[in-house]
Each structure stands twice: as structure tokens, then as C-alpha cells.
Backbone as CSV, one residue per row, in Angstrom:
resi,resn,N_x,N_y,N_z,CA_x,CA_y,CA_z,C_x,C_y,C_z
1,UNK,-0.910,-20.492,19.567,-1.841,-19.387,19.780,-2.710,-19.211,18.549
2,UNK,-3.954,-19.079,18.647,-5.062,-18.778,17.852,-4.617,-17.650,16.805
3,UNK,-5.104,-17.591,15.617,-5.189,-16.473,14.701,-6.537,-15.805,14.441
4,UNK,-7.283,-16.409,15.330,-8.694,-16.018,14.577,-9.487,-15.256,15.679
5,UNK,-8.253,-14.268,16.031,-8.899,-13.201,16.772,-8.510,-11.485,16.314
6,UNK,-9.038,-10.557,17.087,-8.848,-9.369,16.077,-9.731,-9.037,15.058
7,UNK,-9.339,-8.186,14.275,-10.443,-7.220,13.299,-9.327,-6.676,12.071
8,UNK,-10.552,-6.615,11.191,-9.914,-5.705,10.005,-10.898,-4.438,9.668
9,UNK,-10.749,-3.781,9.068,-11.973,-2.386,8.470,-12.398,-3.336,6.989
10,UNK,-13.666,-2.799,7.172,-14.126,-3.151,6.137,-15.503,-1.802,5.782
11,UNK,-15.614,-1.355,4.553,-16.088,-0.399,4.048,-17.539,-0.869,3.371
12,UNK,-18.571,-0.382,3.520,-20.252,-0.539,2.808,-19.423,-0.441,1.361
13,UNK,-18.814,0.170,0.878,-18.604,0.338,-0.566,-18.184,-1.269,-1.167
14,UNK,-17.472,-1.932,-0.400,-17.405,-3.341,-0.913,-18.605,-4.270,-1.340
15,UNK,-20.180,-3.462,-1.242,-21.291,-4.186,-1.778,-21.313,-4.104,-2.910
16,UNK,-20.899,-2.399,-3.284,-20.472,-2.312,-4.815,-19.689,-2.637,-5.692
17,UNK,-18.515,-3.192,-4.953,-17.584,-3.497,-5.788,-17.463,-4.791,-6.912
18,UNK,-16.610,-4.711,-7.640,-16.215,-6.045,-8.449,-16.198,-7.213,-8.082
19,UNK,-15.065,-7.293,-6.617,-14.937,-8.510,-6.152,-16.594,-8.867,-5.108
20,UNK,-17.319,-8.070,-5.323,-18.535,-8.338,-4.673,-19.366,-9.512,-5.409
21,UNK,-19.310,-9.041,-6.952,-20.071,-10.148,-7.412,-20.077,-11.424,-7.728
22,UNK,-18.849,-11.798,-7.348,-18.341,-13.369,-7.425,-18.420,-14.013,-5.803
23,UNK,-18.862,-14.365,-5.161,-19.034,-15.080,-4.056,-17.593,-16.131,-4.196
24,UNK,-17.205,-16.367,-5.082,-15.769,-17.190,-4.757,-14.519,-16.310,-4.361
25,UNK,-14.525,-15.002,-5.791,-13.806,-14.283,-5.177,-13.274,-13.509,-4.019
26,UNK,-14.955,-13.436,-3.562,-15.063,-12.778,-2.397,-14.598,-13.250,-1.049
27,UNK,-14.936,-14.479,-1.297,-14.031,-15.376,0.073,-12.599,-15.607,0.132
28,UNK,-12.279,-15.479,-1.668,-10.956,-15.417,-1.430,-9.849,-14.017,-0.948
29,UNK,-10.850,-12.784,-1.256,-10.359,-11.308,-1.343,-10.805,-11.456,0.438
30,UNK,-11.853,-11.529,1.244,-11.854,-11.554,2.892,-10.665,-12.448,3.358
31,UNK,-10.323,-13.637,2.819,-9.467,-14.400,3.493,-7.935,-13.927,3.424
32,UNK,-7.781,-13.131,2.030,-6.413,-12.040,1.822,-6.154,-10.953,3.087
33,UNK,-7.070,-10.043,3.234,-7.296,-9.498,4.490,-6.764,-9.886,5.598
34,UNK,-7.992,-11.031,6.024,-7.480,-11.708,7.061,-6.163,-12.573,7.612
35,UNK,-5.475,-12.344,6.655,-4.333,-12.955,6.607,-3.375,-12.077,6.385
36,UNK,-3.114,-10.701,6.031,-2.383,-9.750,6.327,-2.149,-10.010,7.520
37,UNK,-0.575,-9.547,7.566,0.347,-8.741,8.821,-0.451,-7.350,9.001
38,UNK,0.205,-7.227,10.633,-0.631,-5.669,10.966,0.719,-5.490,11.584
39,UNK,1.536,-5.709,11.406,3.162,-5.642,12.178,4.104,-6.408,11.202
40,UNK,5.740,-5.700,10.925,6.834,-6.239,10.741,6.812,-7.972,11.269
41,UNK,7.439,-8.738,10.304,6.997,-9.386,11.409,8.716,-10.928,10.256
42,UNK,9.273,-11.562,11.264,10.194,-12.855,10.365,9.465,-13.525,9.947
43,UNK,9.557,-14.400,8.640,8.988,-15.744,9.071,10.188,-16.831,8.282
44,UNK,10.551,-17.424,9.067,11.354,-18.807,8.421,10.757,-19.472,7.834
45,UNK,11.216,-19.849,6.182,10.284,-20.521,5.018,11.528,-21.753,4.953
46,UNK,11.414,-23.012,4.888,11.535,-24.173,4.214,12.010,-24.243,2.800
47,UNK,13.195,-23.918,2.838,13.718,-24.652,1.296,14.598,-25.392,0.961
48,UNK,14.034,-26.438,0.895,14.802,-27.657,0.544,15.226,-28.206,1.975
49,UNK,16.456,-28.220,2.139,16.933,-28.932,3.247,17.169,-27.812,4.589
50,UNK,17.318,-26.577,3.938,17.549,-25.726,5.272,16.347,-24.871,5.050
51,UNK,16.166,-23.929,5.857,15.483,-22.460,6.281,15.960,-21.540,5.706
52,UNK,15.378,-20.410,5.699,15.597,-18.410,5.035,14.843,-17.652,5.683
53,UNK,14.935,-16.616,6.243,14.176,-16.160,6.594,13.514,-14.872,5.909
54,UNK,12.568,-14.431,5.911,12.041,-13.698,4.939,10.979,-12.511,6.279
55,UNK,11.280,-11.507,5.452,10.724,-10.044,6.117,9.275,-9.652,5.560
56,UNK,8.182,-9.996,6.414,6.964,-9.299,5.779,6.339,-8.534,6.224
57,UNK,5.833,-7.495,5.991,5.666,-6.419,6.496,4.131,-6.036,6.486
58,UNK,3.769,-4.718,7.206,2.372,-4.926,6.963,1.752,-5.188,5.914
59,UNK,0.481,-5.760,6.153,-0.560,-5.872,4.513,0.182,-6.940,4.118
60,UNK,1.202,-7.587,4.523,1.658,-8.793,3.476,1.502,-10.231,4.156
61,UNK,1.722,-11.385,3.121,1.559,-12.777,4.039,2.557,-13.786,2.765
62,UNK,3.119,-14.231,3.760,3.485,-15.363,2.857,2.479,-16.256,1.920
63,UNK,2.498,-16.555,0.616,1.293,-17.591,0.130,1.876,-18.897,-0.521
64,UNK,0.951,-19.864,-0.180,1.731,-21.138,-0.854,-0.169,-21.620,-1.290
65,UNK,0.328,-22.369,-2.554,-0.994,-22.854,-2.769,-1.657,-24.123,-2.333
66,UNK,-1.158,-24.918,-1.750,-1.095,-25.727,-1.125,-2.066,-25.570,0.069
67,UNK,-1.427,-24.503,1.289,-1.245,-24.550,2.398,-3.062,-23.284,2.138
68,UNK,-2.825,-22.503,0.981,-4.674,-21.617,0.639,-5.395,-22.930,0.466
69,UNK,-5.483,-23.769,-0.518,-5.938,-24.825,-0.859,-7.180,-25.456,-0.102
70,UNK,-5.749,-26.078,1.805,-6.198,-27.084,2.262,-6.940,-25.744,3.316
71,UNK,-6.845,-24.597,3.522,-7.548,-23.888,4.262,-8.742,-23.306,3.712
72,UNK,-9.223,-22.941,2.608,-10.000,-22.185,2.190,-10.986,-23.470,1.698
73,UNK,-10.457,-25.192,1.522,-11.328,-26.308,0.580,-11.404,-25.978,-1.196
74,UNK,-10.769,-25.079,-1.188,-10.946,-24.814,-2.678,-9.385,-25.237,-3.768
75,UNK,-9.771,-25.994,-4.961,-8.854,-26.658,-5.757,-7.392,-25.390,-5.803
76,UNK,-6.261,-26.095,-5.997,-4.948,-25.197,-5.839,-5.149,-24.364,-7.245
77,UNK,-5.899,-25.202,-8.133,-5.608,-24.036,-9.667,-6.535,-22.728,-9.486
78,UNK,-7.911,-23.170,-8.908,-8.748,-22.251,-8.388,-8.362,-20.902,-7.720
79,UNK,-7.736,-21.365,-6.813,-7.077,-20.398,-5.834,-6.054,-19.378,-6.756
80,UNK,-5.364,-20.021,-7.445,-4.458,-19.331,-8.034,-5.154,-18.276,-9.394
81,UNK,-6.094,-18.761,-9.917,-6.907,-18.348,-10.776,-7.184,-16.619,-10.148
82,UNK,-8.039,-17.308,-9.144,-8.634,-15.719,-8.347,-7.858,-14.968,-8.056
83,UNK,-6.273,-15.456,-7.368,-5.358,-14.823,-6.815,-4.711,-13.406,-7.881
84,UNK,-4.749,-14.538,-8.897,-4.129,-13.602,-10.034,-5.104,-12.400,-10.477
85,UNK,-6.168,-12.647,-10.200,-8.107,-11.880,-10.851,-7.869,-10.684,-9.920
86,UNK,-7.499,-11.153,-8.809,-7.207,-9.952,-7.561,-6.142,-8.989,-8.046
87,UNK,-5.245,-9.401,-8.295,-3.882,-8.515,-8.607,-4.445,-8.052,-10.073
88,UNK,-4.843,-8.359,-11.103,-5.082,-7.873,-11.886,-6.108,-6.776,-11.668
89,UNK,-6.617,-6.830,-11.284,-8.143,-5.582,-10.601,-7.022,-4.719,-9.565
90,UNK,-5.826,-5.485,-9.388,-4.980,-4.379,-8.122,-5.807,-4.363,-6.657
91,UNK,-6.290,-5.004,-6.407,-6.023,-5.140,-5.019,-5.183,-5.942,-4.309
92,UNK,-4.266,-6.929,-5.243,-3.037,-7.293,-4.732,-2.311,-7.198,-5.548
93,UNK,-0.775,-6.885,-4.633,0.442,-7.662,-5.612,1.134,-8.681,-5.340
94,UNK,1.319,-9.410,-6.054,2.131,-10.985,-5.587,4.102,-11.137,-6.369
95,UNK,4.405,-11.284,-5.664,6.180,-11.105,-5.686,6.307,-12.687,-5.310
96,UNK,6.830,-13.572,-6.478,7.118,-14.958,-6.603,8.561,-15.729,-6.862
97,UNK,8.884,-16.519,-6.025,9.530,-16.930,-6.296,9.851,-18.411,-6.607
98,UNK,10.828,-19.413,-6.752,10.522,-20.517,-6.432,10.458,-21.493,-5.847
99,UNK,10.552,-20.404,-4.442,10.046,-21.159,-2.961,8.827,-20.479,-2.785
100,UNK,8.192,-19.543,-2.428,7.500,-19.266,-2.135,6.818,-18.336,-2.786
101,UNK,5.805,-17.189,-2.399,5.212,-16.333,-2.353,5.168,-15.072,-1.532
102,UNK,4.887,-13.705,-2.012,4.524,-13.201,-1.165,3.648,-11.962,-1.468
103,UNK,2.264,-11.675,-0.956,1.209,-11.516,-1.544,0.878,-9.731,-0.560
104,UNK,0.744,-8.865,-1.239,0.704,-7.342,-0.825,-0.790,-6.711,-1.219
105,UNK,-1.512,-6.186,0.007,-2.646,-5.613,0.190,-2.442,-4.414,-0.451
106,UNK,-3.036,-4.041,-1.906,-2.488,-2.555,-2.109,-3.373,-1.121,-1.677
107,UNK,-2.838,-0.845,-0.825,-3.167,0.277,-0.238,-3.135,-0.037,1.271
108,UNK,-2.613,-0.926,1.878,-3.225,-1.461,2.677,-3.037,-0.474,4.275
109,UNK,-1.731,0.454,3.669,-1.326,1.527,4.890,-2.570,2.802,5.098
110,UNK,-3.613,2.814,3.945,-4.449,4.049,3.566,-5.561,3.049,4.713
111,UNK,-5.949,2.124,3.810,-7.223,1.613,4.531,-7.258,0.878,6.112
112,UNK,-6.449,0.244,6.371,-6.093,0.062,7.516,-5.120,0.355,8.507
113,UNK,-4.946,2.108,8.677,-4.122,3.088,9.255,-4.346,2.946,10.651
114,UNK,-5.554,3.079,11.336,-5.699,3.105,12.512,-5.431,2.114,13.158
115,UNK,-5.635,0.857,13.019,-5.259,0.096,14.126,-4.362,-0.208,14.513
116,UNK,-4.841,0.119,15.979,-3.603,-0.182,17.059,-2.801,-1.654,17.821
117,UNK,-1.811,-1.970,17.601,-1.218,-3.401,18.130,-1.270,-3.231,19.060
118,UNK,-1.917,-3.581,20.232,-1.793,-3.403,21.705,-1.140,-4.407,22.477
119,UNK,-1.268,-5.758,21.952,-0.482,-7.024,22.039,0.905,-7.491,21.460
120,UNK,1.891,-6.511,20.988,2.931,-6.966,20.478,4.022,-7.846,21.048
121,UNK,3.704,-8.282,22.463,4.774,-9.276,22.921,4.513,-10.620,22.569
122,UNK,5.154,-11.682,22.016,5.187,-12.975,21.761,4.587,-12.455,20.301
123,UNK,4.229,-11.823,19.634,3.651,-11.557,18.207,4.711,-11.185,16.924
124,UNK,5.392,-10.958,17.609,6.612,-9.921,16.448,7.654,-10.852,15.222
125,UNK,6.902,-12.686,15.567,8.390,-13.089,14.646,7.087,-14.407,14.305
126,UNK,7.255,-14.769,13.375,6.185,-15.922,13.015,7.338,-17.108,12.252
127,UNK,6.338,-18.299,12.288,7.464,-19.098,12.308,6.643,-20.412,11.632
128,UNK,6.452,-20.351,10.207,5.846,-21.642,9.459,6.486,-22.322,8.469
129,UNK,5.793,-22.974,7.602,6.338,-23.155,6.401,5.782,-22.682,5.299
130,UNK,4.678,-21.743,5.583,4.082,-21.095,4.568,3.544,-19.892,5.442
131,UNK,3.502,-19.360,6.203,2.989,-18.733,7.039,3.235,-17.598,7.779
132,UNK,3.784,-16.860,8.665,3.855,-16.367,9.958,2.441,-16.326,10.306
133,UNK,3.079,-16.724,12.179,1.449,-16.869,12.818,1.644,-15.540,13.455
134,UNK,0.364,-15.095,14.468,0.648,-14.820,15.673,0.756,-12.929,15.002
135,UNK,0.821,-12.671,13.667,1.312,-11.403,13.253,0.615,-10.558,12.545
136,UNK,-1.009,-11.393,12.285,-2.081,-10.453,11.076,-3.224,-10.439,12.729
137,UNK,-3.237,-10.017,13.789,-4.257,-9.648,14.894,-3.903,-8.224,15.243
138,UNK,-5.388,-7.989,15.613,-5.199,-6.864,16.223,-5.842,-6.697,17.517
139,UNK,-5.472,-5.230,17.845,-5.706,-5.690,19.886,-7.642,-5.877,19.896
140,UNK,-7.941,-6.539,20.800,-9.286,-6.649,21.084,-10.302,-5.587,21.450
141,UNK,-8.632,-4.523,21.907,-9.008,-3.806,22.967,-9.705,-2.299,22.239
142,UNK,-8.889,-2.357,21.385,-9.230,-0.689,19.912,-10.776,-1.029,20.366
143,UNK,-11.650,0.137,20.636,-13.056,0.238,19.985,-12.920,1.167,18.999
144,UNK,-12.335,2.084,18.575,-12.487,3.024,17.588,-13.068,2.281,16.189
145,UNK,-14.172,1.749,15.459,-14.096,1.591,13.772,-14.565,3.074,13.354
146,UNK,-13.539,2.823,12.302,-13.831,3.989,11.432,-13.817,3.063,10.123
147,UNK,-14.638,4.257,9.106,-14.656,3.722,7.864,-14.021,3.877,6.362
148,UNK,-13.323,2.846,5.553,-12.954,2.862,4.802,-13.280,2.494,3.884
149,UNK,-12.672,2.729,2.504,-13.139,2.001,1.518,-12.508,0.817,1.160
150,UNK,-13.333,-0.237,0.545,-12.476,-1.464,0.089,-11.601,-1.011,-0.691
151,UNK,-10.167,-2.013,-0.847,-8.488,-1.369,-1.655,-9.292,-1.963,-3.192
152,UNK,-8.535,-1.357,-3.730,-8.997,-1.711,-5.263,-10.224,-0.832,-6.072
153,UNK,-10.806,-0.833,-5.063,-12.197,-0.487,-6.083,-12.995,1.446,-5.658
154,UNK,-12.417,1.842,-4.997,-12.617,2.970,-4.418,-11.882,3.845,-3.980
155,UNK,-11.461,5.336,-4.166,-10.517,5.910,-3.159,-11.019,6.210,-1.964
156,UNK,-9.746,6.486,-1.020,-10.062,6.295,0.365,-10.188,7.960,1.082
157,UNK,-11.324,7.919,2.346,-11.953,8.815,3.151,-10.952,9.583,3.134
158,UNK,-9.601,9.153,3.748,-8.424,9.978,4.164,-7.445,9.149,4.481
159,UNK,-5.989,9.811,4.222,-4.685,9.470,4.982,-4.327,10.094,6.055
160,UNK,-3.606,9.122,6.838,-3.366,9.345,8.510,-2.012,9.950,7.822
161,UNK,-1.085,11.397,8.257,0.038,11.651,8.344,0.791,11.201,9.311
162,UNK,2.459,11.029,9.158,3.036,10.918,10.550,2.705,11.469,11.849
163,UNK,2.659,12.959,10.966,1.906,13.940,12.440,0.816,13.642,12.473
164,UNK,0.102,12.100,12.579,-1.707,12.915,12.701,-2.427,13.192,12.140
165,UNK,-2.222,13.911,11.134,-3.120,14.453,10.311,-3.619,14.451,9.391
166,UNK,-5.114,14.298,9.037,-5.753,13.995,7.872,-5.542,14.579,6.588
167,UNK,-4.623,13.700,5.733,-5.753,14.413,4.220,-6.484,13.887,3.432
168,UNK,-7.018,14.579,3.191,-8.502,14.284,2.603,-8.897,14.856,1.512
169,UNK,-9.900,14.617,0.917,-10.692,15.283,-0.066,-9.458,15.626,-1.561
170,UNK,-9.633,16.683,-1.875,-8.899,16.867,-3.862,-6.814,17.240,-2.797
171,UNK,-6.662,17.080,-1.801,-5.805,17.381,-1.324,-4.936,16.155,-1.404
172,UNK,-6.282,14.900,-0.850,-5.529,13.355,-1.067,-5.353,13.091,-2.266
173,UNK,-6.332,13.650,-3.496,-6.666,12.779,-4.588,-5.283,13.378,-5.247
174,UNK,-5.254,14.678,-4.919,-3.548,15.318,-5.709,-2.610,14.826,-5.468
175,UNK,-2.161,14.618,-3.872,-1.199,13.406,-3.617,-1.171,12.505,-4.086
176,UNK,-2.048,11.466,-4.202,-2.172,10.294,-4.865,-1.355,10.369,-6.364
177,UNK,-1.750,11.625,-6.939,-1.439,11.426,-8.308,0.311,11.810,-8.248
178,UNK,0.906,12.441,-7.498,2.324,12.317,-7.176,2.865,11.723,-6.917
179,UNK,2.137,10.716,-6.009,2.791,9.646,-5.425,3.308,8.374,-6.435
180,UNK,1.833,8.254,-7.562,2.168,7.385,-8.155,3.377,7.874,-9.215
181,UNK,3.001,9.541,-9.765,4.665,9.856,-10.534,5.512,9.833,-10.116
182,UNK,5.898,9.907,-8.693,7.484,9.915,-8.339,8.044,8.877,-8.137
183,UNK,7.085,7.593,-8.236,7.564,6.156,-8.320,8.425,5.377,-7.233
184,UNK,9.077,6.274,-6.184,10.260,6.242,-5.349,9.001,5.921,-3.773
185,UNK,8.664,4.974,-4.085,7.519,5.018,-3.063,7.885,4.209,-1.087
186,UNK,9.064,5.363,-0.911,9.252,5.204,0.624,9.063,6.168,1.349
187,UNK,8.437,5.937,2.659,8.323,7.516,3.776,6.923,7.799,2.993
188,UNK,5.981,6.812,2.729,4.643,7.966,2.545,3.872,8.648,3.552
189,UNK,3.817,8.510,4.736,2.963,8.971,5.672,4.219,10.396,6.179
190,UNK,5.251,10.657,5.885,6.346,11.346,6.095,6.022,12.066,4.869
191,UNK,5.926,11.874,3.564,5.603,12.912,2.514,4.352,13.464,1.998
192,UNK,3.367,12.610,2.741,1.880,13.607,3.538,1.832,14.390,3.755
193,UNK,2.393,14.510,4.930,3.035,15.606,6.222,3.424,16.807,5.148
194,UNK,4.642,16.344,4.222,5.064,17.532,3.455,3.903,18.289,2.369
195,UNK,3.422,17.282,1.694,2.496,17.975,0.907,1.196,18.951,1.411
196,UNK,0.972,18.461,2.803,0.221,19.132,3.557,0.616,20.749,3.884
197,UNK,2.127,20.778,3.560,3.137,22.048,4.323,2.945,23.209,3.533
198,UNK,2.258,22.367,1.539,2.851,23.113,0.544,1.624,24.517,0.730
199,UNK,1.730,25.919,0.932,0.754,26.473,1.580,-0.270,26.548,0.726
200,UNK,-0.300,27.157,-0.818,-1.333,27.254,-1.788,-0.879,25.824,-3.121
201,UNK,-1.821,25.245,-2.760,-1.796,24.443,-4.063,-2.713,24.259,-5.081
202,UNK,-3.095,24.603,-5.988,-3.669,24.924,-7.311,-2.836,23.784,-8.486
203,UNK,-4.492,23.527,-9.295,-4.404,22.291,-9.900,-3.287,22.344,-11.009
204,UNK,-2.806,23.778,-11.289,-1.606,24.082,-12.356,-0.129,23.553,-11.576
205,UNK,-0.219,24.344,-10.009,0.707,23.627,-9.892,0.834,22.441,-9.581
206,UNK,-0.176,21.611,-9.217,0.168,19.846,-9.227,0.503,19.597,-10.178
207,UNK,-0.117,19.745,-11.408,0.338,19.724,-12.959,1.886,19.830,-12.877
208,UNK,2.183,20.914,-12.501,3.957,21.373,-12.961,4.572,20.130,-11.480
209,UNK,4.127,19.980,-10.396,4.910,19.198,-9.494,4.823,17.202,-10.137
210,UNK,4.051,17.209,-10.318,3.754,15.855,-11.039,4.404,15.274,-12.119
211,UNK,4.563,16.454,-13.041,5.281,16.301,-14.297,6.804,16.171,-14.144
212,UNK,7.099,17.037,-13.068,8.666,16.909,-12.455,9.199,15.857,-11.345
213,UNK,7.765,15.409,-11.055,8.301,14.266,-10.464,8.459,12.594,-11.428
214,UNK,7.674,12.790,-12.536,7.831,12.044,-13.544,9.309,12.054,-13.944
215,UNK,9.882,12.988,-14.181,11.203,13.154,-14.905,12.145,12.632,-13.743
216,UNK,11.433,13.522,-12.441,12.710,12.434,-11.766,12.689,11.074,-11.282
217,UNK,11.465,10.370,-11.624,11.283,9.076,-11.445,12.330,8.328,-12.601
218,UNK,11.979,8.692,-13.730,13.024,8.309,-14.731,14.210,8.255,-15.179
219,UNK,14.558,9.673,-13.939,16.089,9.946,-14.179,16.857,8.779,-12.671
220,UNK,15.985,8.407,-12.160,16.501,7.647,-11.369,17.538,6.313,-11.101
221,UNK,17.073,5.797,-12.426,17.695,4.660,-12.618,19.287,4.867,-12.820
222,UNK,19.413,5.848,-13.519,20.461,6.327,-13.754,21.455,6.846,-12.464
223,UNK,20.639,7.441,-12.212,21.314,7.928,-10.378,21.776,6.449,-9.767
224,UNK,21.096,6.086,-9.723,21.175,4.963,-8.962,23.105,4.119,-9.308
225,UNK,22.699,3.718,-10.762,23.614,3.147,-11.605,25.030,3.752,-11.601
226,UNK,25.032,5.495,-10.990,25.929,5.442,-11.180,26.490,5.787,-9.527
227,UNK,26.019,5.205,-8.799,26.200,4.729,-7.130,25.727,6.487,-6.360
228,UNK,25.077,7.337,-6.770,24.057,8.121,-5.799,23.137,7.377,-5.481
229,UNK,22.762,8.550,-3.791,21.321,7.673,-3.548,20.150,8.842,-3.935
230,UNK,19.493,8.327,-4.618,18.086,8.551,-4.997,17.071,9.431,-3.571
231,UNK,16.681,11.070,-4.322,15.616,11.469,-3.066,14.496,10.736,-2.474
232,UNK,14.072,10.954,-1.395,12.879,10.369,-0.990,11.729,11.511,-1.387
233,UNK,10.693,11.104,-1.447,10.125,11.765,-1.622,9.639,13.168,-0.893
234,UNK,9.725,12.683,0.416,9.798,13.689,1.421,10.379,14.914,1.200
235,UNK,11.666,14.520,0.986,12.819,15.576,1.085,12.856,16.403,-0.070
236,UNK,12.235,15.426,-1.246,12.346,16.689,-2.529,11.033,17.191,-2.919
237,UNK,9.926,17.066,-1.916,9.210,18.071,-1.749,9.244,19.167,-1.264
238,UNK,9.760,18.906,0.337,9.986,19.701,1.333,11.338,21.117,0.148
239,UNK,12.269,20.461,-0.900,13.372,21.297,-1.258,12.876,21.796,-2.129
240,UNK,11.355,21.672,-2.412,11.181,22.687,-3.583,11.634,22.002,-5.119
241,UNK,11.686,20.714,-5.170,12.389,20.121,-6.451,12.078,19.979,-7.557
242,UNK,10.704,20.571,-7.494,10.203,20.628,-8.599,10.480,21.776,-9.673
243,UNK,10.770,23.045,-9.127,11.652,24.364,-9.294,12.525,24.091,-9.955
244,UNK,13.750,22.899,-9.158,14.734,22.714,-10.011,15.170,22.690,-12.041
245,UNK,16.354,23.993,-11.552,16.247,23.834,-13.528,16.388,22.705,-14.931
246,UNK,16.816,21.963,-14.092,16.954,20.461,-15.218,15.751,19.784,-15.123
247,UNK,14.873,20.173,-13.903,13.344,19.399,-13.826,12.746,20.476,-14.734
248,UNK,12.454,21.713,-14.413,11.544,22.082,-15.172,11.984,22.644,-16.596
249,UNK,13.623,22.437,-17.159,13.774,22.210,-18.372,13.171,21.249,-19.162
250,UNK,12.473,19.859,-18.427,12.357,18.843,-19.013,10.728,18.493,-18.840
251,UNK,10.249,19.611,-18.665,9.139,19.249,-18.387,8.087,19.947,-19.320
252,UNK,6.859,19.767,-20.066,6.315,20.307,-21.140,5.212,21.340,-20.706
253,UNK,5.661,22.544,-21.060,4.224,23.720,-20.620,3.016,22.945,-20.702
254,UNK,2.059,23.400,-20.055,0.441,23.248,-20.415,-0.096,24.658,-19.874
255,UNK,-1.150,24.695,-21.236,-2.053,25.663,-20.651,-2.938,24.835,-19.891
256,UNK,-3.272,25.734,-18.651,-4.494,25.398,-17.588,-5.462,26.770,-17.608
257,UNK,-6.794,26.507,-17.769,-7.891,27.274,-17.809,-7.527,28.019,-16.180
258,UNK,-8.800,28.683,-16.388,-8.702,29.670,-14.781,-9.304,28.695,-14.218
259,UNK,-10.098,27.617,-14.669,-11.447,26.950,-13.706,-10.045,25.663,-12.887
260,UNK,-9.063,25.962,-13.588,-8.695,24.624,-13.390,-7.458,25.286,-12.088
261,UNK,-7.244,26.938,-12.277,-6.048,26.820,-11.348,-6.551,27.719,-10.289
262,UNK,-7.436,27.258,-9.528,-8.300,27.203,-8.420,-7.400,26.348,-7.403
263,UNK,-7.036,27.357,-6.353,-6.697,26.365,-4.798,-7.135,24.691,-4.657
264,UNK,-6.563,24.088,-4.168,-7.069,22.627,-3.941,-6.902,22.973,-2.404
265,UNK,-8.253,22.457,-1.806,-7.903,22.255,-0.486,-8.575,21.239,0.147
């Protein structure tokens, strides 16, 4: 079955971007895209004498340089050159091993939220030696485009919540900045939802929730080590955890102006 059907979003802001001005890069950053999963999906990789199977999930693809190489016509050091140019600018991350690859769209749940799999039968398990097929399409059938921004170089219009619901505007940009302190980065479209719940939020208190989620990003390892399981993020929003007295023992006052502890909405 064909791969070269389906759609991805693609955003006007990518004229501006970085990877805009290299025409090599650029074919190599569209062909990343296009080669994302839009579904969970197996793929059995080749090592050595037997098989493994390996779990990739959306936004991700197995990569071998070889197998970019003989598809894209461009030299294997080349490829790898840009590959790395990409992840360094962060629009990918690449997780290596020494069988394979495996190469992550970052952001890729923000910018390409909406589309719908309408075709998931015979699609759900891919099966190469560098590859899964059959698992980066999407249905023909979606007319909805909406617009996003390219990953890397822009923040995005809005996040889809579990429930539905948009956030947007200094509401996303505050999330964002939690998301990246609490480091514990599972259930995000589930801890949307929560931050959406929090009723008044003012830029003092992102300040004080941010800072406490720093501490408990750090205190984590430790949790971990000594066999607890670690909050999700969800849940120690939803509990108010930032309140907590060993969080906000450990956390450093700031003065915030009046201009600054203004509602975010």
C-alpha cells in the first residue's frame, strides 16, 4: 500500500522561518513531516540475525541513513548533517541507538492535533527494516485545514484539550512555561484541561506555580529511586501542589509589580 497519500498542516509562518532559508534543509525538515506517524503504530527492526520490535508513536519514524539517503538522493553524511541542524534548532529529537534510530517531531501533538485517522484498519502495525509503512497517512476524507505554526520556529495558535477545548493566547504561553518546569511530561492534553480549571490566574501566580513545579521536577529523581511513583502532572495541578509546604518552603519569593499580577486569560 502506497504512503504517499494524506496531508500534514503546514503554517505561512514557515516562509519565515530558519529552516526556510536553506532549500536542502527544507526538503529535509518536509520529508521529516511526511514521514511522521499520525497513530501508535509496531514496527519490527532487523538486528542482526533476528527482529525487535519497537513502539512509535505519533510524530515519530524510525530513521536509518541509508534507507533517507537512497530516498531523498542526498549523500548519508549530508543527511545526517541536517538531521542533527534540525534537532539542534529543536524541531527534532533523535533517540539512537546501535541499531537504529528514532526521530521525534517536537511539538508535534500542538501542531498537528486535529487530524482525524479515518482509515485505521490494516494501518495500525508497520513492518520494515527501517520503517513502518502504512502509519504516517491521514484520512482523505478530513476537509477541515486549520492553521498552524511550523514546530521549532514559532508558538502555536492553540492547544486542543482532552475536553475540546482551546487554549490559547498568554493562557497557552503560561502553560507552556509549566510544562517545560515540571519536566514529568505525560497526560498533556489531560493537564490542559486542568490548567484551564485554575479559575483566576495572574502572572505572580504562574511565577509561584512554575517555581514549584521546578522543585518538584528535581525532587523527582529521588522519588523515583526510592520506588514511589512520581505525580503526573494533571493530578498535582488539579491538588493544588503548588501550596504544598515543602514546595513552597523551597521556593524563592519574588516581588511582582502590579502591571505584572494582572489576570492571564
Amino acid at each position: 500500500m502506497s504512503t504517499k497519500s494524506g496531508y500534514i498542516f503546514l503554517h505561512r509562518a514557515l516562509l519565515d522561518s530558519r529552516v526556510f532559508r536553506s532549500e536542502g534543509l527544507l526538503k529535509v525538515w518536509l520529508w521529516c513531516l511526511l514521514k511522521a506517524n499520525h497513530e501508535t503504530a509496531w514496527a519490527s527492526i532487523k538486528t542482526g540475525r533476528g527482529t525487535t520490535e519497537v513502539e512509535v508513536l505519533p510524530g515519530q519514524f524510525i530513521f536509518g541513513r541509508k534507507a533517507a539517503a537512497n530516498e531523498l538522493q542526498i549523500a548519508e553524511s549530508t543527511i545526517w548533517k541536517r538531521m542533527m541542524k534540525l534537532k539542534n534548532m529543536k524541531n527534532v529529537n533523535i533517540e539512537s541507538n546501535s541499531k537504529y534510530s528514532i526521530v521525534s517531531i517536537i511539538n508535534w501533538d500542538t501542531y498537528q492535533c486535529e487530524i482525524k485517522n479515518g482509515n485505521s484498519k490494516g494501518n495500525n502495525q508497520g513492518t520494515t527494516k527501517e520503517q513502518p509503512r502504512n502509519t504516517n497517512k491521514n484520512d482523505k476524507k478530513e476537509k477541515t485545514i486549520k492553521s498552524f505554526p511550523d514546530s521549532g520556529e514559532s508558538g502555536a495558535l492553540f492547544f486542543l484539550t482532552k475536553k475540546k477545548r482551546k487554549l490559547t493566547g498568554k493562557r497557552l504561553e503560561s502553560f507552556n512555561r509549566f510544562w517545560d518546569a515540571f519536566g514529568y511530561k505525560k497526560g498533556k492534553a489531560e493537564t490542559a484541561d486542568s490548567w484551564l480549571d485554575i479559575p483566576t490566574l495572574t502572572e505572580a501566580l504562574v511565577c509561584q506555580v512554575c517555581q514549584a513545579a521546578s522543585v518538584e521536577d528535581s525532587n523527582r529523581p529521588g522519588l523515583i529511586a526510592s520506588g514511589r511513583t512520581p505525580k503526573m502532572a494533571q493530578g498535582w495541578l488539579t491538588a493544588r501542589r503548588w501550596e504544598d509546604e515543602d514546595l513552597v518552603g523551597a521556593v524563592p519569593k519574588q516581588k511582582i509589580s502590579t502591571m505584572e499580577d494582572f489576570e492571564i486569560r
